[in-house]
C-alpha positions as CSV (number, residue, x, y, z in Angstrom):
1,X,0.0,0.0,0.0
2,X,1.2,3.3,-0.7
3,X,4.2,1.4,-2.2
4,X,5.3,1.4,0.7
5,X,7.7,-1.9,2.6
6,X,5.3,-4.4,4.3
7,X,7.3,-4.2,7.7
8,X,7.3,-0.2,7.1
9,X,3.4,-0.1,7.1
10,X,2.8,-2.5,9.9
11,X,5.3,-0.5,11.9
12,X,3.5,2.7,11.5
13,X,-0.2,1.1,12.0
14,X,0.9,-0.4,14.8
15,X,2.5,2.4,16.7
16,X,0.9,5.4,15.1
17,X,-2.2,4.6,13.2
18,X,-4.2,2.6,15.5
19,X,-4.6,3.4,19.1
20,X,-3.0,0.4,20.3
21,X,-0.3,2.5,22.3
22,X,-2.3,5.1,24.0
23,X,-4.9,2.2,24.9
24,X,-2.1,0.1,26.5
25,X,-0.4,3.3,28.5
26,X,-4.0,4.6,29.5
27,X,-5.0,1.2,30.5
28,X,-7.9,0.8,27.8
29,X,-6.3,-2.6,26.9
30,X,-5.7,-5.8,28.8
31,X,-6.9,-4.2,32.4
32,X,-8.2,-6.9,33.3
33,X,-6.3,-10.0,34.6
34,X,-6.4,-13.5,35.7
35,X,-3.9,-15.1,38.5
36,X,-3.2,-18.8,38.4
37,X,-1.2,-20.3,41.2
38,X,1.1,-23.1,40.0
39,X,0.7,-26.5,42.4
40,X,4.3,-27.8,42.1
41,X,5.9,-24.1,42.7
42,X,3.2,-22.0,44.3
43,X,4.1,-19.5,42.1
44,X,1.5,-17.1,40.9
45,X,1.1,-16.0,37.1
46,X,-0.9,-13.3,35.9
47,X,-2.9,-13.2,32.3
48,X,-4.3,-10.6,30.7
49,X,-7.7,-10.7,29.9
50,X,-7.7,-9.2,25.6
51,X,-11.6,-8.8,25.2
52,X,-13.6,-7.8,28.4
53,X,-17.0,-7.0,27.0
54,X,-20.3,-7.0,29.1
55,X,-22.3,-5.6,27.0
56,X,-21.9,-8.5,24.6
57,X,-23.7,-11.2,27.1
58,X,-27.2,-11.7,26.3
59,X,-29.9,-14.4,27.0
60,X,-28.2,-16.9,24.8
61,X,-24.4,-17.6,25.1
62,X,-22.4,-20.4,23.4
63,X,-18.8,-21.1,24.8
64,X,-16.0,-23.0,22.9
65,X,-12.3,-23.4,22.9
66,X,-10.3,-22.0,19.8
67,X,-6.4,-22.6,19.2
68,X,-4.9,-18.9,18.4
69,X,-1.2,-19.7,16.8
70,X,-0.4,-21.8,19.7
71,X,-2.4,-21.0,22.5
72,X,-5.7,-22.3,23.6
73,X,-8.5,-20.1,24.0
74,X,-11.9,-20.6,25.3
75,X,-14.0,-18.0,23.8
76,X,-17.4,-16.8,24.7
77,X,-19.6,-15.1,22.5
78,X,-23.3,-14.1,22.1
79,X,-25.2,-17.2,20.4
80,X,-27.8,-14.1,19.1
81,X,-25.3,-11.3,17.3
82,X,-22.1,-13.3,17.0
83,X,-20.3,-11.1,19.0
84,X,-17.6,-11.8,21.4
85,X,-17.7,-11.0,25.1
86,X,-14.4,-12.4,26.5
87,X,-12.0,-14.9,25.0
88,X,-9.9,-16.5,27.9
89,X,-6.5,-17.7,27.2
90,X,-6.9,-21.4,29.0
91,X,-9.0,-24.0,29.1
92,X,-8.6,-24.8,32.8
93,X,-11.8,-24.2,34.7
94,X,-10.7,-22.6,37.5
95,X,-8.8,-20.1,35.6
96,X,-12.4,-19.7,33.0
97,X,-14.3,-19.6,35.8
98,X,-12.0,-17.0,37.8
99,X,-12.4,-14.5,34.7
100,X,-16.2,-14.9,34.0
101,X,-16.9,-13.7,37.5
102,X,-15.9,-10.7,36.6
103,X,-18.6,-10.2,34.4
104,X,-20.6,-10.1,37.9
105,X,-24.3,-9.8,38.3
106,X,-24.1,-9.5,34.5
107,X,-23.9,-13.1,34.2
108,X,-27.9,-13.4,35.5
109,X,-28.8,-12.5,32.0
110,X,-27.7,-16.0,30.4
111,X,-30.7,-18.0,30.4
112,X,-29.6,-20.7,27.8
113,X,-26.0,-21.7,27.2
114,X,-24.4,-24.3,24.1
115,X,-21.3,-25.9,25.1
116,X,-19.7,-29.8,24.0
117,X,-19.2,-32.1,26.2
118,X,-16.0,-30.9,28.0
119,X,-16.7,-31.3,32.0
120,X,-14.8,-27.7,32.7
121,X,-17.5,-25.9,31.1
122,X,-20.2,-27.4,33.1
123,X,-18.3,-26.8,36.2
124,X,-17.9,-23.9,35.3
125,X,-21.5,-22.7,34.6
126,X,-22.8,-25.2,37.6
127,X,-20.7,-22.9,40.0
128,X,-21.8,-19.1,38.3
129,X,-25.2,-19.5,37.1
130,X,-27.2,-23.1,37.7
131,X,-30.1,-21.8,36.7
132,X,-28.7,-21.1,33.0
133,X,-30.2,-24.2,31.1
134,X,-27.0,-25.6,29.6
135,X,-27.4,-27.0,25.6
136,X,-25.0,-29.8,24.3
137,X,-24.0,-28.6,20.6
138,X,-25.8,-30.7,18.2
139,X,-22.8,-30.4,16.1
140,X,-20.0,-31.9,18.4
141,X,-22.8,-34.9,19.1
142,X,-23.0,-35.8,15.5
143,X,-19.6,-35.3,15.0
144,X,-18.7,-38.4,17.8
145,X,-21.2,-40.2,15.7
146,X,-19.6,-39.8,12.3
147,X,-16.7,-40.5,13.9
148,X,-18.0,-44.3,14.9
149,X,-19.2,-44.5,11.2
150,X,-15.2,-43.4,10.3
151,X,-13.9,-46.3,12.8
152,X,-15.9,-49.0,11.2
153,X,-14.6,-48.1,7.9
154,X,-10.9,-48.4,9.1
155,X,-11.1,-51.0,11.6
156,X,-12.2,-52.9,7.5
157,X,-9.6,-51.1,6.3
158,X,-7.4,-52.6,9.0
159,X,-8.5,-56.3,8.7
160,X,-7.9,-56.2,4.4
161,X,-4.4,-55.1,4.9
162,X,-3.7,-58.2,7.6
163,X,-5.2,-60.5,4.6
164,X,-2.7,-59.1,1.8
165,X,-0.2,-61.8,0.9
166,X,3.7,-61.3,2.4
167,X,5.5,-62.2,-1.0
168,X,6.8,-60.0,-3.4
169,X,4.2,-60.8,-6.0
170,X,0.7,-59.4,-5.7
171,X,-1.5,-61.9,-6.1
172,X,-5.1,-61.2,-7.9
173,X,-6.6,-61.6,-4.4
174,X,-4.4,-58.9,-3.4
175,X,-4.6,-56.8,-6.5
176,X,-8.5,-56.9,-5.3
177,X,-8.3,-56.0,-1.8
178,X,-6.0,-52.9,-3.1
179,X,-9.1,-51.7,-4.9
180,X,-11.3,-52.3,-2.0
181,X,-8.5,-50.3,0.3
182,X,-8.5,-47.8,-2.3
183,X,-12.9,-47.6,-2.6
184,X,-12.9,-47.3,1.4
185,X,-10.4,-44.3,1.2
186,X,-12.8,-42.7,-1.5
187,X,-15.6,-43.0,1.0
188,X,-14.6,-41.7,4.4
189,X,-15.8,-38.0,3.7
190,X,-19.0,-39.8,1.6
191,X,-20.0,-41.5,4.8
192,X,-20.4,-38.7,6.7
193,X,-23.0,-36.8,4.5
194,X,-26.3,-37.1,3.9
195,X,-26.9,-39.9,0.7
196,X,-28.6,-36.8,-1.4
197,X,-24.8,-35.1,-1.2
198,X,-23.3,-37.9,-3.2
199,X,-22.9,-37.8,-7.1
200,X,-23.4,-40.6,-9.5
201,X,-20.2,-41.6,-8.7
202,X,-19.7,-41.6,-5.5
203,X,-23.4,-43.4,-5.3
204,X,-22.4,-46.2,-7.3
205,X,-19.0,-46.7,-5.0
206,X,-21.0,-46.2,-1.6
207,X,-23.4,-48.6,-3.0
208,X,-20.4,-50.8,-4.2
209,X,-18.8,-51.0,-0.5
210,X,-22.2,-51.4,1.1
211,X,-23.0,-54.7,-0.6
212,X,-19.5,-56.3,-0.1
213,X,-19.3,-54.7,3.7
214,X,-22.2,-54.9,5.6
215,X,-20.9,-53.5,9.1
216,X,-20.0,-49.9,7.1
217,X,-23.7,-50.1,5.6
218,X,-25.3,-51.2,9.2
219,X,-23.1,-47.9,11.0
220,X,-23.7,-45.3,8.6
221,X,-27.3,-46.0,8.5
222,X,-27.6,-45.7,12.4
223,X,-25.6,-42.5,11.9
224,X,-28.3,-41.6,9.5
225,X,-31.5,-42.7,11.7
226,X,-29.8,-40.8,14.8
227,X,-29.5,-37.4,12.7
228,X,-33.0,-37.9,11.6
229,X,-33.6,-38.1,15.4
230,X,-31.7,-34.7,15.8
231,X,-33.7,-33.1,13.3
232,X,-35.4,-29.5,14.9
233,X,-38.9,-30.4,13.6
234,X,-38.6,-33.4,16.3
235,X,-38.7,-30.8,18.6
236,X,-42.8,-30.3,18.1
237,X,-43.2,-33.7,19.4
238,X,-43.6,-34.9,23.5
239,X,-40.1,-35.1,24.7
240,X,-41.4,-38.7,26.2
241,X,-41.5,-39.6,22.5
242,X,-38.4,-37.8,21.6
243,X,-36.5,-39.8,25.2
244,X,-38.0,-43.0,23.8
245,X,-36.9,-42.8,20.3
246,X,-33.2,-42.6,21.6
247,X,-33.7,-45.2,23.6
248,X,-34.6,-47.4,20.2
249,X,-31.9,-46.0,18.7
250,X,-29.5,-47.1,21.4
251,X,-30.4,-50.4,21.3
252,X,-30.0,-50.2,17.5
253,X,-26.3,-49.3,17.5
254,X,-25.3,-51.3,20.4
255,X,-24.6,-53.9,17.5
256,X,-21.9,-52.4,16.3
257,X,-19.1,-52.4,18.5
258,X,-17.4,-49.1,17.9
259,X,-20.9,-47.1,18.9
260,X,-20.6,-47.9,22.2
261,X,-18.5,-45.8,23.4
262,X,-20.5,-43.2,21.7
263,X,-23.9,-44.8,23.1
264,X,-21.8,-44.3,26.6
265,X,-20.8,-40.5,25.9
266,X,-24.8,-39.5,24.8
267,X,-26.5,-41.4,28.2
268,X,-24.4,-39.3,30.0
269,X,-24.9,-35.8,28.6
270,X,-28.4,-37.0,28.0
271,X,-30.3,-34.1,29.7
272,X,-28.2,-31.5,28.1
273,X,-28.5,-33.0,24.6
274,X,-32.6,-33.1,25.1
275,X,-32.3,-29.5,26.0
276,X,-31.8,-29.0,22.2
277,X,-35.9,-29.6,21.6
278,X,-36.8,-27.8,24.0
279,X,-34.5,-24.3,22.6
280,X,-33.2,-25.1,19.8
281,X,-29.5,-23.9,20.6
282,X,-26.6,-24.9,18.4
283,X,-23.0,-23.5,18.9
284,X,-23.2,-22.4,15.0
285,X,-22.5,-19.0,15.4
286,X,-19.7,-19.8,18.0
287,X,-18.2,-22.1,15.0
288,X,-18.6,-19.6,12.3
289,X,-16.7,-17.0,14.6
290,X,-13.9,-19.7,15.1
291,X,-13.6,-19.5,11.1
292,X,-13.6,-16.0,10.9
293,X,-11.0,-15.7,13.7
294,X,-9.1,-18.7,11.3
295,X,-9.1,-16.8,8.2
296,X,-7.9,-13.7,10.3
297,X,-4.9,-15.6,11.5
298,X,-4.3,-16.8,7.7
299,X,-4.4,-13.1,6.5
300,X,-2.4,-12.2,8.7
301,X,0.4,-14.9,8.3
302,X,-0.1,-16.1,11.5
303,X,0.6,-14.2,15.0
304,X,4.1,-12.9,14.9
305,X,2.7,-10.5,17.7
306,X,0.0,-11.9,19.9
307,X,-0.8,-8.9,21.8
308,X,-1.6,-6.3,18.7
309,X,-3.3,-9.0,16.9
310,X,-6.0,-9.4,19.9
311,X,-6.2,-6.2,19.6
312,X,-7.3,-5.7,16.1
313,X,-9.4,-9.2,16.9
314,X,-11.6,-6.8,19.7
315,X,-12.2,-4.4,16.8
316,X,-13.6,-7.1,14.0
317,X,-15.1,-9.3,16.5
318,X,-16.5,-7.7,19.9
């Protein structure tokens, strides 16, 4: 710009352009501050807290971690405008916790909060504000599903390379197992879509795996029944129907082995993954944020200074 030296123009919008200097010596930026005390040492370490934005909370929240260059973030935002209220830079829950109470009494106005399945940020939300209804994303369910689909394909993919010969020479049998190896690679994004996202193609090589392995076909259709059972118009029904429904469906992919843990993971959060009939609350906007934030980082070739680039991040996204 201006044909002027990238490192030239950065230099001046950092220092001269943008207020990031007289906000950090007036103490408009990172005032606020989290301590952790270390168990082994005792020693206590302060963090600044980048976005501190209470006018940003709002009746539904969604929290989620996000990875910024190397750190881990978790990263609270308003499920309603997409705006960010405070993005902490752990994923501990006593330091998330320790930095959300400084929202205060503000906190009372979260009635309705999406989260996954992470224990810290029900502890977390337990200890502020029980009586916020706590949502399990939809999305992170169906991904753990998906992911059981995925297993069964490569636990297949696992047995067909123990049956390839040990000589030299490929054998026709192994010249055909090499084409099945090479179909179930094809697949593995295929088979966790809905069947009206395939093309011809990839139709007739779905089809052509499913007839020759019958475990893959049994697990994606389970997949396929439980996002059926996920779907929002379900939501109009009894949540007695909707609880027994699951209940089918459990004992439907208890016959695959590799659902079970997943079976396991959805009894527990059960509740909180119900609460989705009953408000509809996704962590969508949460996950499109996350993007954004990615595509920040990109256009910015990564974080070669942390501090000024949380604080053009408060600009775009709080």
């Amino acid at each position: 710009m201006f044909c002027l030296p990238v490192k030239t123009f950065y230099y001046w919008y950092k220092n001269f352009l943008s207020d990031y200097i007289s906000d950090k010596q007036t103490g408009r930026w990172c005032s606020e501050k989290t301590e952790s005390v270390s168990k082994k040492t005792g020693e206590i370490t302060q963090k600044p807290v980048y976005v501190f934005k209470p006018e940003n909370l709002g009746v539904n929240m969604s929290i989620d971690d996000k990875a910024i260059g190397e750190d881990g973030f978790t990263v609270l935002s308003n499920n309603d405008t997409g705006k960010m209220a405070m993005p902490v830079e752990s994923t501990r829950a006593e330091e998330v916790e320790q930095a959300m109470e400084k929202f205060g009494s503000s906190l009372q106005q979260i009635k309705n909060i999406s989260m996954d399945m992470s224990s810290t940020y029900a502890l977390v939300f337990n200890d502020l504000i029980p009586q916020a209804v706590q949502v399990v994303d939809k999305f992170h369910v169906m991904k753990y599903v998906c992911e059981a689909v995925g297993d069964v394909r490569r636990r297949t993919v696992k047995e067909l390379t123990h049956q390839l010969s040990k000589e030299k020479k490929r054998t026709a049998e192994d010249e055909q197992i090499l084409k099945d190896i090479e179909l179930l690679r094809r697949i593995s994004h295929a088979i966790t879509q809905s069947p009206d996202k395939w093309n011809m193609e990839m139709q007739e090589t779905v089809q052509q795996i499913f007839m020759k392995y019958r475990d893959i076909q049994t697990a994606y259709w389970i997949s396929q029944d439980f996002k059926l059972w996920y779907a929002y118009q379900n939501g109009t029904k009894p949540i007695e129907t909707t609880k027994n429904n699951l209940q089918q469906w459990y004992a439907k992919a208890a016959q695959i082995g590799e659902f079970k843990s997943v079976i396991k993971m959805i009894k527990k959060h059960e509740p909180e993954i119900l609460n989705y009939f009953r408000h509809g609350l996704t962590n969508a906007k949460a996950e499109n944020l996350n993007g954004k934030l990615q595509r920040f980082v990109s256009a910015n070739y990564g974080l070669k200074d942390k501090d000024f680039f949380l604080y053009r991040t408060v600009g775009y996204f709080s």
